[in-house]
TORKOLLO-646630 format. One record per residue: residue in three letters; x, y, z of N, C-alpha, C in turn. Coordinates in steps of 0.2 Angstrom, whole numbers, plus 5000, padded with zeros to 4 digits. Layout:
N
AlaXYZXYZXYZ...
//
This chain:
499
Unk500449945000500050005000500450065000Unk500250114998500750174996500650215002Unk501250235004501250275010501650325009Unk501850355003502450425002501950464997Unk502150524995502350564991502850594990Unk503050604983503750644982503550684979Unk503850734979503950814977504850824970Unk504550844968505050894963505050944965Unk505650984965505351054967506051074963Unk506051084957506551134951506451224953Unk506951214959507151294961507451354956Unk507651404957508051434954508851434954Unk509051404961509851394960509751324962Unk509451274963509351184964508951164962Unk509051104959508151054959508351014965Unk507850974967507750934973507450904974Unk507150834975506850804976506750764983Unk505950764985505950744994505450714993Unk505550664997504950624998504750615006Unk504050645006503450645014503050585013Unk503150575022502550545023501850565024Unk501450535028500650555028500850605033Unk501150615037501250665044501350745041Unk501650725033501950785030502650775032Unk502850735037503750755038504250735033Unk504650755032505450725027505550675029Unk505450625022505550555025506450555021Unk506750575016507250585012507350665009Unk507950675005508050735000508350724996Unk508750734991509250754988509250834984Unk509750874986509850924982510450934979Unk510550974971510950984966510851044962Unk511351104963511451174961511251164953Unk511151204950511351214943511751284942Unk511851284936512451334934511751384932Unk511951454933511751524932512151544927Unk512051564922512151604918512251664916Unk512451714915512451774914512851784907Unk512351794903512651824897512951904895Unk512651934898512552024897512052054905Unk512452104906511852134912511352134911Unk510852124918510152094916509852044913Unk510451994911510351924908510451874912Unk510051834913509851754915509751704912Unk510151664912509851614907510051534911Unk509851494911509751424914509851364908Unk510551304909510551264906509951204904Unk509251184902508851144903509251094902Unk509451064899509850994899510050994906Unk510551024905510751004915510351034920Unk509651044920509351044926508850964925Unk508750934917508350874918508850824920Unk509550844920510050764920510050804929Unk510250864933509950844940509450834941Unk508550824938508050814942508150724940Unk508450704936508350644937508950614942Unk509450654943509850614949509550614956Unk509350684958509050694964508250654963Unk508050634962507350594962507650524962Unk508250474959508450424961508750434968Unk509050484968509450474974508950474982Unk508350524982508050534987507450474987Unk507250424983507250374983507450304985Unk508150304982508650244985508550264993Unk508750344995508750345003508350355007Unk507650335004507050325007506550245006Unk507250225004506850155001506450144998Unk506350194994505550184991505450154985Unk505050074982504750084975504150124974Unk504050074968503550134965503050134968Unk502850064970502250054976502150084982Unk502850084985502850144990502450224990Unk502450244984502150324982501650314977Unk501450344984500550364979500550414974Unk500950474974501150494967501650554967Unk501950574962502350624963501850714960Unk502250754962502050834962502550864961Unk502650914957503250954953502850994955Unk503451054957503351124959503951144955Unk504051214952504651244950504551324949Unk505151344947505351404945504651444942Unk504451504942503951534936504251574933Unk503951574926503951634922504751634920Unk505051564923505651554917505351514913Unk505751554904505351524900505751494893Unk505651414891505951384887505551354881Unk505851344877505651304869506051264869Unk505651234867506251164863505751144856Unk506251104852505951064848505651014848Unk504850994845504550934849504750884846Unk505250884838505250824836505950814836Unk506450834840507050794841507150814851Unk506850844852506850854860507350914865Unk507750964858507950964859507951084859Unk508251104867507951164867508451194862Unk507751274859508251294853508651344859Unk508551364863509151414867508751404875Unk509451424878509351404887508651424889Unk508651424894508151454899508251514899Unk507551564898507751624899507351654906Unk507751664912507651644918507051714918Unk506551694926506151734928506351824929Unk507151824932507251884933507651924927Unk507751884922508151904916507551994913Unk508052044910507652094908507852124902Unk508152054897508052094890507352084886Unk506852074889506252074886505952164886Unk506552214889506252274890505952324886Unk506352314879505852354874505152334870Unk505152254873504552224868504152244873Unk504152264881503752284885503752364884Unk504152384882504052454879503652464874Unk503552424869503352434862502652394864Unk502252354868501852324869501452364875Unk501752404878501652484881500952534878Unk501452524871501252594869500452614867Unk500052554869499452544869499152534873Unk498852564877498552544885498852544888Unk499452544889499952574895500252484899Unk500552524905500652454909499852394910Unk499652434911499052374912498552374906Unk498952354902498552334895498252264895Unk498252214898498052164899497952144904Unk497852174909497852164916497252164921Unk496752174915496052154917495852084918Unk496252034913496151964909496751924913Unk497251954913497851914915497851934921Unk497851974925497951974932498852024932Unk498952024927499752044927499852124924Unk500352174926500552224921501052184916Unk501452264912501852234909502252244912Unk502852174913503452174914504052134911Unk504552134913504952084911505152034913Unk504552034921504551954926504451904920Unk503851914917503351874914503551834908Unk503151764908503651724903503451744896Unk502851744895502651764885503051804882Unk503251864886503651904882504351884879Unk504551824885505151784883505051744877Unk504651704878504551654869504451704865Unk504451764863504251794858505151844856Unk505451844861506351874862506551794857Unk506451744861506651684857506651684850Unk505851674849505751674841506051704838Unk506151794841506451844836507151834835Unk507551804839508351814842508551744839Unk508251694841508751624837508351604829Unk508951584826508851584819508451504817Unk507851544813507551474811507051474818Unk507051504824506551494827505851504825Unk505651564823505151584821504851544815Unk505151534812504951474805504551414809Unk505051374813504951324816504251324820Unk504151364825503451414827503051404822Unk502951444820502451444815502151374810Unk502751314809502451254806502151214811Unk502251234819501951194823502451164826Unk503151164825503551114828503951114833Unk503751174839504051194843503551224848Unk503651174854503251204861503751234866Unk503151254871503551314875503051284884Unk503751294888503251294895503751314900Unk503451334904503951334910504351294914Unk504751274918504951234921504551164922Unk503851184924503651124925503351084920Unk503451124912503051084906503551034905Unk504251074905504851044901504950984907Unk504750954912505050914916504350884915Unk504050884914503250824914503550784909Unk503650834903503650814896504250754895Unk504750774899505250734898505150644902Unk504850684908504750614913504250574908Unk503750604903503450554902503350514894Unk504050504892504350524888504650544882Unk504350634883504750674878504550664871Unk505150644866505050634861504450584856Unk504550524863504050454861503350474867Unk503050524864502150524867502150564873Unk502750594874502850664882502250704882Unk501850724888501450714888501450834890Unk501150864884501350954886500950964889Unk500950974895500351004898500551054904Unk500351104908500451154914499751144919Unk499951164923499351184928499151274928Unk498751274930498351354929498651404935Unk499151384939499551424943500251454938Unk500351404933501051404930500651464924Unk500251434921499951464915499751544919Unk499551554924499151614926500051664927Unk500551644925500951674925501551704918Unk501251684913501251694907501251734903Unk500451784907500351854904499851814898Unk499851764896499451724889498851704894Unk498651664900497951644902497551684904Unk496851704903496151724905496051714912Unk495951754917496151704924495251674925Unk494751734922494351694922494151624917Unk494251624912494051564907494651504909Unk495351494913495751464912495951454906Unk495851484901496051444895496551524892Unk496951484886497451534884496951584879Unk497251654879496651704877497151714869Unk496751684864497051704856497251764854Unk496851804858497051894856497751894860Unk497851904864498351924871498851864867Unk498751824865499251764862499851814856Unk499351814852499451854845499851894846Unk499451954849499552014852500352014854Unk500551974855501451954859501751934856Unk501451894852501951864848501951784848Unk501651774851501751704853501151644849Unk501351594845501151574841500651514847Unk499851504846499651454853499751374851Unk499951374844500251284844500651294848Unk501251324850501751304855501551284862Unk501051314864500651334873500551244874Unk500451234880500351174883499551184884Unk499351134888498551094889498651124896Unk498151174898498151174905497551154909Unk497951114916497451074920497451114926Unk497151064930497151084939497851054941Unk497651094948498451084951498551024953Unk497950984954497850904958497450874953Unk497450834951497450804945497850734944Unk497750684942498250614940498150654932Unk499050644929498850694922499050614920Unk499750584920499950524916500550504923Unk501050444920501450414922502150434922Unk502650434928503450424923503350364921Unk503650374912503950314911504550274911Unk504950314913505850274915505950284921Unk506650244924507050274929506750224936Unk507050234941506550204948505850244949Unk505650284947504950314947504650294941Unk504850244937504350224931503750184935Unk503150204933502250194933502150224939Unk502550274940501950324948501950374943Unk501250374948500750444945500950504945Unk500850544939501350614941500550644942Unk500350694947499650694951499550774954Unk500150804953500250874955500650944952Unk500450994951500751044948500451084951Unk500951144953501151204957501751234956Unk501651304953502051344954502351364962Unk503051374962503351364967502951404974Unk502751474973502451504978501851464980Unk501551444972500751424974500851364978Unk501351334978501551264982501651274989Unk502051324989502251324997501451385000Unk501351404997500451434999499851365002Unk499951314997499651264996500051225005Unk500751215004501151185010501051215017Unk500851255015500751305023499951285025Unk499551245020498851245021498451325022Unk498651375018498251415017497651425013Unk497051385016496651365012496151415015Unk496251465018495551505018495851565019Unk495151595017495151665013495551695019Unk496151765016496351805022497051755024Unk497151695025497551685028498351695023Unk498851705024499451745021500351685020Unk500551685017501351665021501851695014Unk502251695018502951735015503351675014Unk503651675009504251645005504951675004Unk505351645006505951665008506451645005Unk506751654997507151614996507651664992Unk507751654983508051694979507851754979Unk507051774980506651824980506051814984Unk505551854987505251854991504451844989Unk504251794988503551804985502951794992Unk502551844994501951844999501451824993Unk500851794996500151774995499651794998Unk499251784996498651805003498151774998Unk497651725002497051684999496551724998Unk496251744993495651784990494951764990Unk495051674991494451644987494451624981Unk493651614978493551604972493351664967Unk493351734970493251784967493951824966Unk493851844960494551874959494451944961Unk495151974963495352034967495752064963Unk495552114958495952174955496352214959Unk497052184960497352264963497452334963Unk497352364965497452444967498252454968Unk498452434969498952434975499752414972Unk499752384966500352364964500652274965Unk500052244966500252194967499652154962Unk499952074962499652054954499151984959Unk498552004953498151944953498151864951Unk498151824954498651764953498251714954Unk498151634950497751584953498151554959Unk498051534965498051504968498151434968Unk497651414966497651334967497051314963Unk497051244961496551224958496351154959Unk495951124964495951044965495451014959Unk495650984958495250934952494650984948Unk494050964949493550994948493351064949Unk493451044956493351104959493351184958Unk492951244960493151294956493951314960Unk494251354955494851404955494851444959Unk495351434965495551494970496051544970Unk495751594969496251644970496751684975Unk497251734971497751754977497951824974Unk497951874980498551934977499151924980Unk499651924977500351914977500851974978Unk501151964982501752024981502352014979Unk502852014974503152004970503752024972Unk504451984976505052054975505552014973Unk506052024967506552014966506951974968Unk507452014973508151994976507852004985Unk508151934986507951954994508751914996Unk508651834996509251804998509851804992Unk509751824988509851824980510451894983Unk510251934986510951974989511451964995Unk511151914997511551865002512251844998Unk511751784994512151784987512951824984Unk512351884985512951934981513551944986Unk513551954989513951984996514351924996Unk514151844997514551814994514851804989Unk514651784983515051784976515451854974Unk515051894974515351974971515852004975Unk515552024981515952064987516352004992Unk516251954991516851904997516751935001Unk516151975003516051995014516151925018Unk515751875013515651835018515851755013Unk515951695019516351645015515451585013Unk515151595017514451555016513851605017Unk513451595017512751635017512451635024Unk512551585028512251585036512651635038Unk513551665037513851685042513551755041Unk513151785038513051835037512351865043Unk512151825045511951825050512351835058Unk512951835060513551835062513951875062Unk513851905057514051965054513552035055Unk512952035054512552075056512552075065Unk512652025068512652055075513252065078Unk513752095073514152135078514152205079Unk513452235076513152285077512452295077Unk512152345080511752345085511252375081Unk511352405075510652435069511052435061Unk510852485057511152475052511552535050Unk511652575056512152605053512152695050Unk511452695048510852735043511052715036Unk511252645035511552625027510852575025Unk510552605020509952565017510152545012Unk510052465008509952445004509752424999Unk509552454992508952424989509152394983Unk508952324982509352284980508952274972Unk508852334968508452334961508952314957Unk509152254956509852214952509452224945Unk508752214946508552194939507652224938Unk507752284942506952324943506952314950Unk506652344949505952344955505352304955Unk505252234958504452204957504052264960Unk503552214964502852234968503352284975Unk502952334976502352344972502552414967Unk503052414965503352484960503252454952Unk503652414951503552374944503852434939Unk504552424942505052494939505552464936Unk505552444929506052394925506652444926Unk506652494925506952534922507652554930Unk507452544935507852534941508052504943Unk508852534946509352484947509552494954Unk510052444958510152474966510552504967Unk510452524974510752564976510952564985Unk511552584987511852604992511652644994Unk511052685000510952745003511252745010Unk511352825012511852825017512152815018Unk512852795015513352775016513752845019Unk514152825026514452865028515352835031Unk515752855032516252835036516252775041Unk515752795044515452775050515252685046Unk515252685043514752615041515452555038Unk515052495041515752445042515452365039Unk515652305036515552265034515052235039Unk514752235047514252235051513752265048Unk513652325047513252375045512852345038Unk513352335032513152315025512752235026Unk512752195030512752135031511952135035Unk511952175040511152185043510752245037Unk511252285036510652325031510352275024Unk510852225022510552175016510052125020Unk510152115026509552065030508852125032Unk509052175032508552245033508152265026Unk508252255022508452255014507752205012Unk507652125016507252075013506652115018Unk506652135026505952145029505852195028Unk505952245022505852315023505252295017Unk505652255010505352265004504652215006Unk504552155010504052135015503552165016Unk503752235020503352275025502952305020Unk503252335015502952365010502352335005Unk502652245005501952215002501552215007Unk501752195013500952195018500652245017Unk500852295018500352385018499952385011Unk500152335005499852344999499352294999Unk499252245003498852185005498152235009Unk498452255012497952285016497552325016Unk497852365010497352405005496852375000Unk497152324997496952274992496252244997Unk496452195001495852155003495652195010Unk495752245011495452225020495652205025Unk496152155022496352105029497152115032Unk496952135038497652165043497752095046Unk498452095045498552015047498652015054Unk498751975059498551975065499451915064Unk499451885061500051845060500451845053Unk500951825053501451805044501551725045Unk501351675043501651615039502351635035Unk502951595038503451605035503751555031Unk504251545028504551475024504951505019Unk505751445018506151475013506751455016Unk507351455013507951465017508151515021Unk507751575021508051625025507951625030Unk507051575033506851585039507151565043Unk507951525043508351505048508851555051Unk508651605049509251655049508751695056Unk508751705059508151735068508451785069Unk508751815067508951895066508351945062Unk508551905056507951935049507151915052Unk507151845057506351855058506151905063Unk506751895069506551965075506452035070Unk506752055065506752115063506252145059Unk505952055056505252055051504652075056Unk504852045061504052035066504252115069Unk504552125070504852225072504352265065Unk504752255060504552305055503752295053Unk503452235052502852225053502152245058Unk502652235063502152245070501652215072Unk501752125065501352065069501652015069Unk501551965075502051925076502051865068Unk502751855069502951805060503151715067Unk502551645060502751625066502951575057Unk503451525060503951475055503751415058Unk503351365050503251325055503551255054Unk503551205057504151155059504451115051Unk504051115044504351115038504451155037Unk504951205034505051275032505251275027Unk505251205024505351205015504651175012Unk504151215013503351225011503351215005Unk503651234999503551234994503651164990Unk503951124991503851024990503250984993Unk503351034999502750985003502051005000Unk501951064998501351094994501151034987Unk501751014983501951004978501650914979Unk501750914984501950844987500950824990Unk501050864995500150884996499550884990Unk499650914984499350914978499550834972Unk499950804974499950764972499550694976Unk499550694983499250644988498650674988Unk498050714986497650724984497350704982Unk497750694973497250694967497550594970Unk497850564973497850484974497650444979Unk497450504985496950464990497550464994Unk498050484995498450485002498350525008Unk497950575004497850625008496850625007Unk496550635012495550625009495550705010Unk495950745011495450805011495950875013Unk495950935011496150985014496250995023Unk495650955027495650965034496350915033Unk496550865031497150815033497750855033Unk497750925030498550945029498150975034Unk497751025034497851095040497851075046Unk497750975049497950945053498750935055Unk499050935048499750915046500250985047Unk499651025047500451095052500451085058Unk501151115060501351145067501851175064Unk501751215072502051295072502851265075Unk503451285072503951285074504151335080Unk504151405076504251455082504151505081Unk503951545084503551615084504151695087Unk504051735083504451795083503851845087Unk503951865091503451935094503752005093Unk503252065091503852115088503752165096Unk504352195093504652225101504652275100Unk504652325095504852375092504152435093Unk504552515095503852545096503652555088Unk503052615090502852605082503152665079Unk503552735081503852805079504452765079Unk504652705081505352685076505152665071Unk504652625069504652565065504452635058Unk504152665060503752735057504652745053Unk504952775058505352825056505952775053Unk505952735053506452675049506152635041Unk505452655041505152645036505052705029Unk504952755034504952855031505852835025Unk506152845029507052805027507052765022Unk506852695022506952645018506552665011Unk505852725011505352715005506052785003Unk506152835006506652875003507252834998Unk507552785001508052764999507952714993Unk507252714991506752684987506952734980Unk506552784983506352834976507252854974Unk507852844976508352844974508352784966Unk508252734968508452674962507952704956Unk507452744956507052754951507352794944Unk507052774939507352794932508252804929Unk508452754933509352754932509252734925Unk509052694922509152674915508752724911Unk509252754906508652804903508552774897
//
């Protein structure tokens, strides 16, 4: 009798695979980096070949060390990256150019030139989205124009396009011999191409961009049996779940009811907040997004706060500046002083997401005085992720009404209790972390036990949380005040650098 579920979860710097029990605990992992790319400033690009050769290592490996066959798992769930965006050719398997990653920003004049009619929110009624250069459709259309022979190819039909989790079903089931192209409507709802009312891909908005819809996948629900792996030690388990990474650890947190929120902590910082089944136009700078979708069921919604670089300048600090020799000590580093010095960071490496959606701005170093010492740069990058935070909640609040009383946290950062005391400070409600803090597999993992009978129902997972630890904020509210006045100043600094 099957007792596991496995997760994919193809991250932005790792793919991984884990396998839970019914409890939700970690019964195994395997994690494997991929190579980042950088072609030119503002370019991101990802090798797809070496991200399918590590998701097939780390799924055998977190397997073998979980003992698992295939009778063991009721079914697997793929969670990944959004709004990185790939083609490949469907008749030889093979991609016409890399991954063109979510944060990458040479799609910026076709957002200018797609502009110039209705402005940013030319689509934004249907899609839920502005125009930016997060978003994947404008990528397949840079492709088509940019590799030779791309466009031809398009147009006869011979080339599909998906995000992370198209290109990884497709291959798992497989590929060239009958791979099966299909998305979920969390992945799809990121495209800038989906109707968030109709779920299905809107022809005009297709066109309009440039993107040919023989390429587009089949879009389902998030929980769903869609087909089978067919090779490998996961040959005949169901592949049974699809979520986009947020929508998964949204999904992993059990936030199944309206109002309820969690923050994600990883390369970039994605908030959620559950909406229902009625969608929510934002006011406020933040984008309307499906949530989840179980089998039948209707389509729940989310508004999202969207930030770029959060741990992603932890990153930097190590690779670029050598501050620091790993990522934790930065945390070590930040207590050997006691604020930040008056040194603000604003980490617009590649815009500004939510809630500005300023392609055009770059970051920036505020305050910088004599006085300020690699301590100082270290808590202002950790001050850097709760600031951009606090700004999405204020834009949530306006948006739906709902003043949170608590944050659901999750991500690699949460481990860092510095950045949570100083989140639960700048917010002024307690942030509480719960005992998985890597949410976004177990979402992935949860929506696949689902649609197999592992799991009988959403009370089974809201059963399945527990609260690891809880942060209470300490801070009066004329600091938090006057340390926020500061940060949104050090803000309107990054604006219009690129003319």
């Amino acid at each position: 009798m099957a007792k596991y579920a496995v997760a994919i979860d193809q991250g932005t710097t790792s793919s991984r695979a884990m396998v839970f029990n019914h409890s939700g605990k970690v019964v195994a992992v395997s994690q494997k980096e991929h190579e980042q790319i950088y072609p030119k400033p503002g370019w991101v690009e990802h090798d797809p070949k070496e991200i399918w050769a590590r998701t097939q290592e780390v799924l055998a490996e977190a397997l073998k060390e979980a003992d698992a066959s295939k009778d063991d798992i009721a079914g697997l769930g793929i969670t990944n990256q959004r709004e990185t965006a790939l083609v490949w050719d469907k008749t030889t398997g093979e991609p016409v150019y890399n991954a063109v990653v979510w944060q990458d920003t040479r799609t910026d004049k076709i957002i200018e030139e797609l502009g110039q009619v209705g402005g940013q929110d030319r689509f934004r009624d249907k899609v839920g989205l502005p125009l930016a250069t997060y978003f994947s459709g404008p990528k397949v259309r840079w492709i088509l124009e940019n590799v030779d022979g791309a466009q031809e190819k398009a147009d006869a039909g011979d080339l599909a396009f998906g995000n992370m989790d198209t290109w990884l079903i497709w291959n798992l089931t497989g590929g060239v011999d009958g791979g099966l192209h299909i998305t979920d409507v969390t992945n799809a709802s990121r495209t800038m191409l989906m109707d968030l009312k109709t779920l299905a891909w809107d022809p005009h908005i297709a066109q309009t961009i440039g993107v040919p819809i023989s390429m587009l996948p089949e879009i389902h629900a998030s929980s769903e049996v869609y087909g089978e792996v067919k090779s490998g030690p996961a040959a005949g388990v169901p592949i049974a779940g699809i979520l986009g990474d947020q929508q998964a650890a949204t999904f992993g947190q059990a936030c199944f009811d309206v109002g309820q929120a969690k923050n994600t902590y990883g390369t970039g910082n994605f908030m959620l907040i559950n909406t229902g089944t009625e969608l929510n136009h934002s006011k406020s700078g933040l984008l309307t997004t499906v949530c989840y979708k179980i089998g039948d069921q209707a389509a729940v919604y989310a508004l999202e706060g969207s930030i770029a670089i959060t741990g992603a300048l932890v990153q930097w600090l190590r690779d670029n500046l050598k501050i620091i020799k790993t990522a934790p000590e930065v945390e070590e580093l930040a207590a050997t002083v006691e604020d930040n010095g008056g040194l603000y960071i604003v980490p617009a490496f590649s815009g500004l997401y939510a809630p500005y959606w300023k392609a055009n701005a770059r970051g920036v170093f505020a305050g910088l005085t004599r006085y300020v010492n690699s301590g100082h740069v270290a808590r202002a990058t950790l001050e850097a992720t709760a600031f951009q935070t606090a700004e999405i909640v204020e834009a949530m609040a306006k948006d739906s009404g709902v003043t949170l009383d608590s944050l659901k946290v999750d991500g690699g950062m949460v481990a860092n209790e510095t950045l949570m005391q100083f989140q639960a400070d700048i917010l002024g409600v307690t942030v509480v972390r719960p005992q998985v803090a890597e949410t976004t597999a177990l979402g992935a993992a949860y929506a696949a036990g689902l649609a197999t009978g592992l799991w009988e129902s959403e009370d089974d997972l809201r059963d399945n949380w527990a609260e690891d630890k809880r942060w209470e904020p300490n801070m009066d509210a004329d600091t938090r005040a006057g340390l926020m006045k500061e940060w949104k100043k050090a803000v309107t600094r990054t604006f219009d650098w690129v003319e």
